[in-house]
C-alpha positions as CSV (number, residue, x, y, z in Angstrom):
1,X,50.6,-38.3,-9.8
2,X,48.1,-39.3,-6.7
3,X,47.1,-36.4,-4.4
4,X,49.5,-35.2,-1.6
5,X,52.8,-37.2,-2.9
6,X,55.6,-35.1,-2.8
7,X,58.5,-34.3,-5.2
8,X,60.9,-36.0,-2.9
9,X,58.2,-39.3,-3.7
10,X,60.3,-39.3,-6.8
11,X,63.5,-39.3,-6.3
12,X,62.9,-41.7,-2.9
13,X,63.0,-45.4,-3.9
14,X,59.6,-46.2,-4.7
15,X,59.3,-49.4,-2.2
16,X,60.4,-47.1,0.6
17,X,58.3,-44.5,0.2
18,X,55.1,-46.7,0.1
19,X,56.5,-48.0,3.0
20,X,56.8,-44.9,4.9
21,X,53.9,-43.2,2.8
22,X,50.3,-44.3,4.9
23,X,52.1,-42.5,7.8
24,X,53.2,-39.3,7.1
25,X,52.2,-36.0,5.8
26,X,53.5,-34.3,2.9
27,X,55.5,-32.3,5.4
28,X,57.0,-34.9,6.8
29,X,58.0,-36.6,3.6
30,X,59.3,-33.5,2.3
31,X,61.6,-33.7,5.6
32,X,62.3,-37.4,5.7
33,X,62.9,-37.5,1.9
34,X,65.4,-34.0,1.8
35,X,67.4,-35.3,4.4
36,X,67.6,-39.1,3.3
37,X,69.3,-37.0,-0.2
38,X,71.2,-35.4,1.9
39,X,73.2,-38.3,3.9
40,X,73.2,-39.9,1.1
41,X,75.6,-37.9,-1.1
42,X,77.1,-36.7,2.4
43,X,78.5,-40.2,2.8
44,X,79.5,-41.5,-0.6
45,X,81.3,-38.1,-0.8
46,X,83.4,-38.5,2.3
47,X,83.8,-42.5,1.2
48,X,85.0,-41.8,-1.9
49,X,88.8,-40.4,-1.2
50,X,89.6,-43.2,1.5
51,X,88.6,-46.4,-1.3
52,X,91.5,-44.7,-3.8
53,X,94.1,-45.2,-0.2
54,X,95.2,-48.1,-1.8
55,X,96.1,-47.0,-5.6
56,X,97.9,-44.1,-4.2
57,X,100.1,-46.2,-1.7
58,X,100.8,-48.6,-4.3
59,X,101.7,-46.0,-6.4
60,X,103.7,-44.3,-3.8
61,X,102.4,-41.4,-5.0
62,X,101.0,-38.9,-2.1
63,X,101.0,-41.9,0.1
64,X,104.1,-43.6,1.0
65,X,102.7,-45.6,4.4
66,X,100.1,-47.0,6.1
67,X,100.4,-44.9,8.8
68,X,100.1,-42.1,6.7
69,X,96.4,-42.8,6.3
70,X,96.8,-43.3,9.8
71,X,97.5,-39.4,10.5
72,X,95.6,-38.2,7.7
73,X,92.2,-39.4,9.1
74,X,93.6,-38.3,12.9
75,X,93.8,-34.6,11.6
76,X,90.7,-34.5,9.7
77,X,88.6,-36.3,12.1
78,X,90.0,-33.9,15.0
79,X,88.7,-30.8,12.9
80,X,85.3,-32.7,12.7
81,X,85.0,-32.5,16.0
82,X,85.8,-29.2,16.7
83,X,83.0,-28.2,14.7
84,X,80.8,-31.2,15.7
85,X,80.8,-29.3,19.2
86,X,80.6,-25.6,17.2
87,X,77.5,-27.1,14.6
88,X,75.9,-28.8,18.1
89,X,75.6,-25.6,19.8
90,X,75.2,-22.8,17.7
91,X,72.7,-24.5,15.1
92,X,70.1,-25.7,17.7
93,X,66.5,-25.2,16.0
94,X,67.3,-23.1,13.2
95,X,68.8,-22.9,9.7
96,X,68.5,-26.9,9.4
97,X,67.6,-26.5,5.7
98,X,70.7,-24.1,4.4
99,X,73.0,-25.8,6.8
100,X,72.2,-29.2,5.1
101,X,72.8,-27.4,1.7
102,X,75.9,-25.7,2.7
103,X,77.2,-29.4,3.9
104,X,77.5,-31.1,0.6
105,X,78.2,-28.0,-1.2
106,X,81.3,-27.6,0.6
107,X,82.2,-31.7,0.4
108,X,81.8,-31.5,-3.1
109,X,84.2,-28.1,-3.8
110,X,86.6,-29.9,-1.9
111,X,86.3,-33.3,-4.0
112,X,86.9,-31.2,-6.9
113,X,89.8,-29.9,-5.6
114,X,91.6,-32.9,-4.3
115,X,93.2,-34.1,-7.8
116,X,94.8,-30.7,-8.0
117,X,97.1,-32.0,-4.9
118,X,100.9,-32.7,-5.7
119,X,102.1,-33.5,-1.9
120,X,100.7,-35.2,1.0
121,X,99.9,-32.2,3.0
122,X,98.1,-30.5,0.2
123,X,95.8,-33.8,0.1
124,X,95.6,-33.5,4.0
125,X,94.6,-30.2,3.6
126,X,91.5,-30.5,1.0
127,X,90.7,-33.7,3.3
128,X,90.2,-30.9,6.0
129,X,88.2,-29.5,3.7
130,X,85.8,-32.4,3.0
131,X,85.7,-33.5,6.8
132,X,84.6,-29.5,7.7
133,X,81.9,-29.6,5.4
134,X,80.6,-33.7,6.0
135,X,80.4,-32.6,10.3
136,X,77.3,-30.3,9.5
137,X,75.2,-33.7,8.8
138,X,75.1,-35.5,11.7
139,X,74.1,-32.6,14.5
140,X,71.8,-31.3,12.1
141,X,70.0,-34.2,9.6
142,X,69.3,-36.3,12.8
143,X,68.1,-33.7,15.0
144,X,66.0,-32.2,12.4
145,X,64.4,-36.2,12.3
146,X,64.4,-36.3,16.1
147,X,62.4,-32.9,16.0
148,X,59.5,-34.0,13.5
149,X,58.9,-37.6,14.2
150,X,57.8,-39.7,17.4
151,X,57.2,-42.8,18.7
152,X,57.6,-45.6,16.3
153,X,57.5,-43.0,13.7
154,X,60.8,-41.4,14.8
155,X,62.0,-45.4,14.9
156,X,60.8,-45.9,11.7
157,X,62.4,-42.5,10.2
158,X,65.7,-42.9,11.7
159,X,66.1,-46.4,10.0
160,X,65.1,-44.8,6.3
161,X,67.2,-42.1,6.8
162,X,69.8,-44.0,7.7
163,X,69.5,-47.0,4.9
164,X,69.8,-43.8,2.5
165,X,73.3,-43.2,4.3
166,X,73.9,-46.6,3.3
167,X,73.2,-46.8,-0.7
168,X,75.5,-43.7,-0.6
169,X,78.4,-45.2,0.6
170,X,77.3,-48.5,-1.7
171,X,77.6,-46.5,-4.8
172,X,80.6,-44.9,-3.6
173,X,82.7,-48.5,-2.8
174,X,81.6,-49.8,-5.9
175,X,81.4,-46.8,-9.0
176,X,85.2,-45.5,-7.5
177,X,87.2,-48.5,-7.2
178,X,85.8,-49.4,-11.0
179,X,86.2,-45.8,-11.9
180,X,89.9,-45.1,-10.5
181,X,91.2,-48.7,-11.8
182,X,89.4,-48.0,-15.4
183,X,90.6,-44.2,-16.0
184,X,92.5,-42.3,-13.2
185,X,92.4,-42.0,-9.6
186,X,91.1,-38.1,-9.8
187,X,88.0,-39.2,-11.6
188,X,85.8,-40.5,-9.1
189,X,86.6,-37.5,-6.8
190,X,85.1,-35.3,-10.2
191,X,82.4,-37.0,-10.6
192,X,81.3,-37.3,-6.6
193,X,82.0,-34.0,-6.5
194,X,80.2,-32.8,-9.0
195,X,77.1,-34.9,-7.6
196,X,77.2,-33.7,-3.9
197,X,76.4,-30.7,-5.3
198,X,73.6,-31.4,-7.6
199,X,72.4,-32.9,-4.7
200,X,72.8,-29.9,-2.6
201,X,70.4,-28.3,-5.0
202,X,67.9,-30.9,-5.5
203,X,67.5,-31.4,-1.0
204,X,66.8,-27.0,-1.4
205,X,64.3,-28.2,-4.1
206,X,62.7,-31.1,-2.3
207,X,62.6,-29.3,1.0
208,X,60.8,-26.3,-0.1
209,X,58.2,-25.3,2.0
210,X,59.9,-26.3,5.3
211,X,61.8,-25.0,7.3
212,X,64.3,-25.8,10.7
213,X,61.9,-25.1,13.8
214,X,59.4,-27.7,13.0
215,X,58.6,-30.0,15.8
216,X,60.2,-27.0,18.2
217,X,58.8,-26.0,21.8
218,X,59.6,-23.6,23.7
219,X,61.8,-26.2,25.8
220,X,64.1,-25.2,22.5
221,X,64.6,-21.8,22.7
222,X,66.4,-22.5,26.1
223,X,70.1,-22.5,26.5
224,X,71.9,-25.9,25.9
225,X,73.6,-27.8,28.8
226,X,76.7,-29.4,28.2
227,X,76.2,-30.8,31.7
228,X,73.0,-32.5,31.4
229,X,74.1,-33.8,27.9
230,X,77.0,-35.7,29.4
231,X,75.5,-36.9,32.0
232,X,72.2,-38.1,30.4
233,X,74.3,-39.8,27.5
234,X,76.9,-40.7,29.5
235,X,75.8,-44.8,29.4
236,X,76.1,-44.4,25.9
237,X,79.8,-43.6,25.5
238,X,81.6,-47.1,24.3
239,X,78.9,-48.2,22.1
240,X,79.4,-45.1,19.7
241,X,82.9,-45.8,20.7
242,X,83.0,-48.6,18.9
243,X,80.9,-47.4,16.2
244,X,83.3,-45.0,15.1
245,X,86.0,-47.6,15.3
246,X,84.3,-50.3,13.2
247,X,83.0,-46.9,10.7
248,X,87.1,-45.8,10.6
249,X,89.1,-49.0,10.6
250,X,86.8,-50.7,7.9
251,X,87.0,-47.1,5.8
252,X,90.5,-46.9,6.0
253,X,92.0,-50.3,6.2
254,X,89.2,-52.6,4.7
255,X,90.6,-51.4,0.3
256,X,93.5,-52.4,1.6
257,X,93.5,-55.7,2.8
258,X,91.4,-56.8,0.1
259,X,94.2,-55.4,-2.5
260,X,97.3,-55.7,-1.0
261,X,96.7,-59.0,1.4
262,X,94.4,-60.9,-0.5
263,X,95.5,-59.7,-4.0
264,X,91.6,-58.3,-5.2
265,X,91.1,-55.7,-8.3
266,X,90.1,-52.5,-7.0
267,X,86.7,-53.3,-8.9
268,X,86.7,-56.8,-6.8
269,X,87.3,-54.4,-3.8
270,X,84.8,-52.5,-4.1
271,X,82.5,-55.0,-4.9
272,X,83.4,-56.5,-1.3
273,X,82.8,-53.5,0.3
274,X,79.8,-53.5,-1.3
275,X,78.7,-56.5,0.1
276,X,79.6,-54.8,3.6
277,X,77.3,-51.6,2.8
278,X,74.8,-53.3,1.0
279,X,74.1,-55.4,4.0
280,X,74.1,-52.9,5.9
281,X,71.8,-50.9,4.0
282,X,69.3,-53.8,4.6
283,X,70.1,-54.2,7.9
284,X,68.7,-50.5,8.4
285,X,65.6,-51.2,6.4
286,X,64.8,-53.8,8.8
287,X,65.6,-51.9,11.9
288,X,62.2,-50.7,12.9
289,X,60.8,-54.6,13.1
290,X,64.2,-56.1,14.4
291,X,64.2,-53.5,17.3
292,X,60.1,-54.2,18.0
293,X,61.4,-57.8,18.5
294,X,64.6,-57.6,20.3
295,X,64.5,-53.8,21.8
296,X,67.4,-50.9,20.9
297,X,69.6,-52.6,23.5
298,X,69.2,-56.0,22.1
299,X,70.1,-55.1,18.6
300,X,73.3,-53.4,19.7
301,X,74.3,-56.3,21.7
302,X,73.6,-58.8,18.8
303,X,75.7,-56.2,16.5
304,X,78.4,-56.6,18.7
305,X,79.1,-59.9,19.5
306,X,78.6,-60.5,15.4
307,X,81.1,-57.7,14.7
308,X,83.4,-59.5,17.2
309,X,83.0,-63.0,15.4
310,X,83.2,-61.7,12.2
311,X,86.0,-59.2,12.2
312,X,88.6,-61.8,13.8
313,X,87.6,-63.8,11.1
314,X,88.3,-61.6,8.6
315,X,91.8,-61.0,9.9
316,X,92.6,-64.8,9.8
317,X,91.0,-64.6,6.1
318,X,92.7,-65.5,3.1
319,X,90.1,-66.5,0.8
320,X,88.4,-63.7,-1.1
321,X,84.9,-65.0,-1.3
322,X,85.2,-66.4,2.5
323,X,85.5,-62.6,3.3
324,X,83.1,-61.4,1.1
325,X,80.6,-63.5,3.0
326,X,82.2,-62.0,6.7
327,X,82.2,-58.8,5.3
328,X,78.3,-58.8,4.7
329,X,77.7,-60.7,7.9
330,X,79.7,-57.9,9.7
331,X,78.4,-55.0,7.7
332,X,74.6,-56.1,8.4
333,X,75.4,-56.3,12.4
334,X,77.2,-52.9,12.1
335,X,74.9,-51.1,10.4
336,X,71.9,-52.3,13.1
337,X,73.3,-50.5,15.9
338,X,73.9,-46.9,14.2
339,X,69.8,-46.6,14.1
340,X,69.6,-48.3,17.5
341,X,72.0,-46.0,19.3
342,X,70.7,-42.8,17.2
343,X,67.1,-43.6,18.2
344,X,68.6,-43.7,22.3
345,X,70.1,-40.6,22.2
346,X,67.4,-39.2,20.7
347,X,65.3,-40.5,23.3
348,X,66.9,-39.8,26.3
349,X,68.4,-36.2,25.8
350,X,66.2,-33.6,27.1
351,X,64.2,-31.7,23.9
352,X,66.4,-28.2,24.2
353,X,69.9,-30.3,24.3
354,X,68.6,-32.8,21.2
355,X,71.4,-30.9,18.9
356,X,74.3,-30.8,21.7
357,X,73.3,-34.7,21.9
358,X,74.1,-35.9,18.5
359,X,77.3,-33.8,18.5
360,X,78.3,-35.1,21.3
361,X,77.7,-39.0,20.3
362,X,79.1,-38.1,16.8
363,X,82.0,-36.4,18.3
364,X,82.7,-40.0,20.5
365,X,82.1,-41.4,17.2
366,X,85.0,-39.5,15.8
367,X,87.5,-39.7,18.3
368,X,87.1,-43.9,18.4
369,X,87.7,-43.7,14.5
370,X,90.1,-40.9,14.5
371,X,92.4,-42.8,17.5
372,X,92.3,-46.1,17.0
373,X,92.8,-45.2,13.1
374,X,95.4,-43.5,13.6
375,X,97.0,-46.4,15.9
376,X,96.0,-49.2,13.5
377,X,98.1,-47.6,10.6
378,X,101.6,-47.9,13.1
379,X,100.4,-51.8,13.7
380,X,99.4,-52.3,9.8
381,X,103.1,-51.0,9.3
382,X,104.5,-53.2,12.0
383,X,102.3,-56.4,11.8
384,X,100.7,-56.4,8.6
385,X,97.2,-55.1,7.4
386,X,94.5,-57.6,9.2
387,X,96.2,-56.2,12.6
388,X,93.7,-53.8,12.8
389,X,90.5,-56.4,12.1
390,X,91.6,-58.1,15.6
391,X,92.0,-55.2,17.2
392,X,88.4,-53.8,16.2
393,X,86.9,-57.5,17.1
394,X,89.0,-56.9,20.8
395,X,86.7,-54.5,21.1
396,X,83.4,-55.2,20.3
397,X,83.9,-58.0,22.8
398,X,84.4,-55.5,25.3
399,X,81.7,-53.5,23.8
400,X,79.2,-56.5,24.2
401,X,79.7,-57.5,27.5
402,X,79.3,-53.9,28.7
403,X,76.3,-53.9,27.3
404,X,74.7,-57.2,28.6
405,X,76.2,-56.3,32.4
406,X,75.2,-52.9,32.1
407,X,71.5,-54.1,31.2
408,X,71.6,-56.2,33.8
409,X,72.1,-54.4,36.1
410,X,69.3,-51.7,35.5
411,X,67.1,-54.4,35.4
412,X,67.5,-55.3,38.9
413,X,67.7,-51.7,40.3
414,X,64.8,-50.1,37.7
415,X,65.5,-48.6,34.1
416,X,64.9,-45.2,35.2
417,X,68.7,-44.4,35.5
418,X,68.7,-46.2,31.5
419,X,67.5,-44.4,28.4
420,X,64.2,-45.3,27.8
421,X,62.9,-48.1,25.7
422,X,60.7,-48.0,22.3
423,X,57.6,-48.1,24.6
424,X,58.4,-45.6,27.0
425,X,58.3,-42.8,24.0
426,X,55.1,-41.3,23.5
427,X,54.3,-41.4,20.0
């Protein structure tokens, strides 16, 4: 093994981390590759339950209607919040190690649980469960990143970290819908489970040596200010809007229009998604150059207007492979402006409210998925399944043009009153 590489060298997709290798220390590997582990088990985990929706509405069993998705990801999402705001303001520059640990420890207990559900509110409950333990991520992972790296580094990190997020929910789409149509439903919540917390396990391992204050100042031991976190963010607001909407209607709705509307296997299903994640996961690998060629705010317009195009496509879709192809083209634009709007916040909240931040953008994040969600399970029932695919393209319209006017119009009065572009950061 060459000098200085680090354990997490082998666990980290060998192309990556001789990508990200020539510019980082051990340290910072140790950080980058830990937390990567982390999200990545953090989101199959939390994917897993929603791609068996369909196979338990079919069955009737648990799940009787659409809107009962609907409600169930309402509740759980509202408890994420809650402690979105609580993880955001109490874990500020400490414990980012055990806090990470503790996260998909307590997603995986709850996966084991779930089969052991015989009603609907016991399986709303252990979702509860799952939602607590997957809201410690997001506050923490990406502050931790925002802490250590800078500059084009911090660019650069966000996107890996991110791509890892990706394969996660990848493997989950496509080992659970083989998995539940091959055996049983309960089996791909046994085995995630069991490997979010192997993982927990293996991040301790990998991170050894570190701890949660690196990359701290002083500026960090001051008090967090709710005030200047809205206000700095504020611009921010309907682009992880619509993130969460695109994240929660495709999670919740997208098995289910493959299976029920266009008559796909579950294994075809989650092959589909794949093709949505697994675009997205390259979409997030090619952040850091896309961005140094169009800027943050460019690649979140050019996600939206595609995630309009696309997504209205898909609801007039009946032709499997047709959708495949949207669902790629959809999940690549999508997954381009999660690292684009992480890397703004990051950039433009002040270093002691960094935490408070991404709560707060995850917590917008939630509230888009959890109420539009919720909505689109009432129009599924009433209008049929693709309802909800216009509805999310609706917005990203919106979304987009917001965007372009809102650029616009700092550009004629100064970006100082915008977040600051790639150049502006000091590496």
């Amino acid at each position: 093994m060459p000098r200085g590489k680090s354990r997490a060298g082998l666990i980290a997709p060998f192309r990556v981390w001789v990508y990200i290798s020539p510019v980082m220390n051990t340290k910072e590997k140790k950080i980058l590759g830990s937390v990567s582990v982390f999200h990545l088990f953090n989101d199959a985990s939390v994917v897993a339950l929603p791609t068996i929706y369909p196979i338990l509405y079919t069955q009737g069993y648990l799940i009787k209607r659409y809107a009962d998705i609907g409600t169930m990801m309402l509740i759980g999402l509202i408890v994420s919040v809650v402690f979105h705001f609580f993880v955001g303001h109490w874990a500020k520059g400490r414990h980012y190690r055990l806090l990470l640990v503790l996260d998909d420890l307590v997603v995986g207990l709850f996966l084991l649980l779930t089969p052991l559900a015989k009603n609907y509110l016991a399986l709303v409950f252990l979702y509860i469960g799952v939602r607590i333990g997957s809201s410690i991520y997001h506050p923490v992972g990406i502050s931790w990143i925002t802490h250590v790296f800078r500059g084009k580094h911090f660019d650069r990190a966000m996107g890996i970290q991110s791509a890892f997020g990706d394969v996660g929910v990848l493997a989950a789409f496509l080992g659970t819908g083989y998995l539940a149509q091959r055996y049983d439903w309960t089996n791909p919540l046994y085995l995630w489970g069991i490997l979010c917390i192997i993982a927990a396990l293996a991040g301790l391992v990998m991170s050894r040596g570190t701890n949660g204050g690196e990359g701290n100042s002083k500026e960090d031991e001051e008090p967090v200010s709710w005030r200047e976190t809205f206000r700095d963010q504020r611009y921010l607001i309907l682009p992880a809007l619509l993130s969460g909407v695109s994240w929660g209607i495709t999670l919740a709705y997208g098995p289910s229009l493959l299976n029920h509307r266009l008559g796909a296997s579950m294994s075809l299903t989650g092959i589909v998604l794949g093709c949505w994640i697994g675009a997205g996961t390259i979409a997030s690998l090619m952040y850091g150059r896309v961005v140094a060629r169009v800027g943050r705010y460019g690649a979140i317009i050019l996600g939206c207007v595609l995630t309009a195009v696309t997504t209205c496509i898909i609801g007039f879709s009946m032709n499997v492979l047709l959708t495949a192809v949207l669902m790629a083209t959809f999940g690549w634009s999508l997954f381009l402006t999660f690292p684009a709007l992480l890397t703004l916040v990051g950039s433009v909240a002040k270093t002691k409210n960094r935490t408070a931040a991404f709560s707060l953008n995850a917590n917008v994040q939630i509230i888009g998925n959890a109420s539009f969600t919720f909505a689109a399970g009432f129009m599924s029932d009433a209008w049929g399944i693709n309802t909800p695919f216009f509805l999310l393209g609706a917005i990203s319209l919106i979304v987009a043009v917001y965007v372009i006017a809102l650029n616009k119009r700092f550009a004629h009065r100064g970006a100082a009153a915008m977040p600051p572009a790639p150049s502006e950061i000091v590496s």
